[in-house]
C-alpha positions as CSV (number, residue, x, y, z in Angstrom):
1,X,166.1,128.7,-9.2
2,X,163.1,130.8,-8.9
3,X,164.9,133.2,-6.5
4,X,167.6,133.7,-9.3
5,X,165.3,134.2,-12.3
6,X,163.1,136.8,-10.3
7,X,166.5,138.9,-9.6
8,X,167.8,138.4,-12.8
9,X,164.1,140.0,-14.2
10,X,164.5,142.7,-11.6
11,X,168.2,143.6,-12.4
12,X,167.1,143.6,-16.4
13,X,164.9,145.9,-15.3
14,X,167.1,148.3,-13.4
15,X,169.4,148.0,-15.8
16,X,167.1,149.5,-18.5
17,X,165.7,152.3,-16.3
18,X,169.6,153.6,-15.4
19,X,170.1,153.5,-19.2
20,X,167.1,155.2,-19.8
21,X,167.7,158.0,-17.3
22,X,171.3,158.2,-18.8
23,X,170.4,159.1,-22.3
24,X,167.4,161.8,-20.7
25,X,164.6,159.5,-20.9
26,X,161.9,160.8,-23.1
27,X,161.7,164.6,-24.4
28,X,159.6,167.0,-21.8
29,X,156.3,167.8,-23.2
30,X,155.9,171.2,-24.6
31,X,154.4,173.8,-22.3
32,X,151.2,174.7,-24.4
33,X,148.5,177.5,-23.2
34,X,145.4,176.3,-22.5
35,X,143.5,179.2,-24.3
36,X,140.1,178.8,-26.4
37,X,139.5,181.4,-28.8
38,X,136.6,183.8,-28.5
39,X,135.1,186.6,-30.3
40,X,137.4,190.4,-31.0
41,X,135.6,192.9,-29.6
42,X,133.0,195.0,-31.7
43,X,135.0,196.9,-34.2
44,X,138.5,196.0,-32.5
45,X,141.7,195.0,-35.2
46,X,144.3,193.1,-34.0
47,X,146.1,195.8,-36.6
48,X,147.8,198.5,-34.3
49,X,150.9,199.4,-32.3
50,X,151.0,198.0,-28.5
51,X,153.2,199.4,-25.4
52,X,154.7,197.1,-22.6
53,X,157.6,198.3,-20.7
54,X,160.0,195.9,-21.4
55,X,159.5,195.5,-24.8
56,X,158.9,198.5,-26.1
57,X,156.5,199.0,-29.1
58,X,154.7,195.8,-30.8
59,X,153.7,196.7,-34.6
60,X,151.4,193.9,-35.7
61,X,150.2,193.8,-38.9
62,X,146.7,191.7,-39.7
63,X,146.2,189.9,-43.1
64,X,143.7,187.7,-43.7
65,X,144.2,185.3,-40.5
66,X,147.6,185.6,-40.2
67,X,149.4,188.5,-37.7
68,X,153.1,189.5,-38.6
69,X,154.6,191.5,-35.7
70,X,158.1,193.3,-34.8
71,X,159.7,194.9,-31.1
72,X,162.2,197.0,-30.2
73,X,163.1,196.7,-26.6
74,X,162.5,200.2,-24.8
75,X,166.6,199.7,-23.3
76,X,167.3,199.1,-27.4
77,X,169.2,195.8,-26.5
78,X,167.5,193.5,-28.7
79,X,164.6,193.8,-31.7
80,X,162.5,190.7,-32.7
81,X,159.9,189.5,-34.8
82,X,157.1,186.8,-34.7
83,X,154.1,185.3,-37.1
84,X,151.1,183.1,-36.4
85,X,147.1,182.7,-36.7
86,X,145.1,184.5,-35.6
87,X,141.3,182.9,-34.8
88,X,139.0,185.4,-32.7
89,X,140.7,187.0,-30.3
90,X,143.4,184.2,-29.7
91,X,146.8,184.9,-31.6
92,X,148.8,182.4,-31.5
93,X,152.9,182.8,-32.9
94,X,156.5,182.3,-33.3
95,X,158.9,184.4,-32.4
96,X,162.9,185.2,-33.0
97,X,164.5,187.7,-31.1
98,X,168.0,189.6,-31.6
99,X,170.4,190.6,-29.6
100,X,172.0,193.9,-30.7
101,X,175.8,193.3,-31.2
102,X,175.9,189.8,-31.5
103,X,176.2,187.0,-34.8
104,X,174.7,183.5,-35.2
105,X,173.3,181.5,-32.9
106,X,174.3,183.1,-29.5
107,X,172.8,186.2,-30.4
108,X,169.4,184.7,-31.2
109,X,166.7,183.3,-29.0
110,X,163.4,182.0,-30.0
111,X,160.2,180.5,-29.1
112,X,156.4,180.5,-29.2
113,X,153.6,182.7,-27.5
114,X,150.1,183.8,-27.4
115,X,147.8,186.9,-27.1
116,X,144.2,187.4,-26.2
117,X,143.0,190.6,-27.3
118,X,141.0,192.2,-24.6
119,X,138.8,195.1,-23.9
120,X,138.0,196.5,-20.3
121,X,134.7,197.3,-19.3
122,X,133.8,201.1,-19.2
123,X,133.9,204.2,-21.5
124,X,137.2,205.7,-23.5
125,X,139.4,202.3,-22.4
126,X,142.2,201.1,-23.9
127,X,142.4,197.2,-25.7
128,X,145.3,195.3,-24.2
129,X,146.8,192.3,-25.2
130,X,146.9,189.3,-22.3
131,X,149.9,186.8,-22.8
132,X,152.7,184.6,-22.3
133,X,155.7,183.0,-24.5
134,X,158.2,180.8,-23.6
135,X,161.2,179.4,-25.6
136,X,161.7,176.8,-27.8
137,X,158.5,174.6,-28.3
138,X,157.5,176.2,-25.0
139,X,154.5,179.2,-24.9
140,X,154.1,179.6,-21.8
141,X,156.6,181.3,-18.9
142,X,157.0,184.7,-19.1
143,X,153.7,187.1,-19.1
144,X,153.8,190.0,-22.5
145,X,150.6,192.2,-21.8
146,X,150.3,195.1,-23.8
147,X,148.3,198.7,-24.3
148,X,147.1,199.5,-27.7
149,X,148.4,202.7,-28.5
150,X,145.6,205.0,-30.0
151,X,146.4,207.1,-33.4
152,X,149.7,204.8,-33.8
153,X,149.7,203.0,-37.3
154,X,151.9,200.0,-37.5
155,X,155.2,200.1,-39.3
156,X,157.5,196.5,-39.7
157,X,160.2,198.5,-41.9
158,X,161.3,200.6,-39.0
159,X,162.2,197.7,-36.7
160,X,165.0,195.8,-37.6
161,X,168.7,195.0,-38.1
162,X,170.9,198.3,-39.4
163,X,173.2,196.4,-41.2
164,X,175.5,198.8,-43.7
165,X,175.7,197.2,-46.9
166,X,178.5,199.2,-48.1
167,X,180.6,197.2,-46.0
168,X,183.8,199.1,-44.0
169,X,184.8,201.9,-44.6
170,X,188.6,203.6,-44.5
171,X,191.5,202.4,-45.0
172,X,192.4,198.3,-43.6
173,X,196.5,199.5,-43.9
């Protein structure tokens, strides 16, 4: 009897682990950056335009502690935009990103990132930006370091969708 009730406890209990692993089991953690803020360098501003080679030209705009930003990919394939807090020399955002020539949901991705504002060691150097985003509820996965361009003033207006609001034009006959 005791034989029977000990399998019948263990096959309850197999039972409830397949089910579990059938419906996913619990949601992944998100992968978060382990990052503590620190002080911006002497008379750095997180305002400014930044290069990378993939994505082109970052215009962030600071305003009190928060940082809008906007990218145009260098190929032109895609433009996105992202928002968080800034605290030191940490930024921490969201992002959206959009695919040119695609609608809805397949032609937008999105996720979450960081920056650390940096300044190398030396005379006449240029600040970078050190980070990472990932997607979803993910920052971390893919590195996004940056050089601040000098003499560049940030502009959000000229990055963004070209949509004609005029609608089509000729004649539909």
């Amino acid at each position: 009897m005791r034989i029977a009730r000990k399998f019948g406890v263990l096959a309850v209990a197999v039972s409830s682990l397949a089910l579990l692993s059938a419906c996913g089991g619990p949601p992944p953690q998100a992968k978060v950056a382990q990052v503590q803020p620190g002080e911006l360098p002497a008379g750095a501003s997180w305002n400014g335009v930044y290069f990378n080679e993939l994505y082109g030209m970052l215009h962030l705009v600071h305003t009190g502690s928060t940082i809008q930003g906007k990218w145009r990919r260098t190929d032109g394939s895609a433009w996105g935009e992202m928002h968080g807090e800034a605290n030191g020399n940490l930024f921490r955002f969201e992002w959206a990103e959009y695919k040119e020539g695609f609608v809805g949901a397949a032609g937008t991705t999105r996720g979450k990132g960081f920056f650390v504002y940096k300044r190398p060691a030396g005379e006449n150097v240029d600040d970078r930006l050190e980070g990472e985003w990932g997607f979803d509820d993910d920052e971390l996965g893919n590195p996004w370091n940056c050089i601040k361009q000098r003499n560049m003033e940030p502009n959000l207006s000229s990055i963004g969708a070209t949509i004609d609001a005029t609608g089509p034009v000729g004649d539909w006959e």
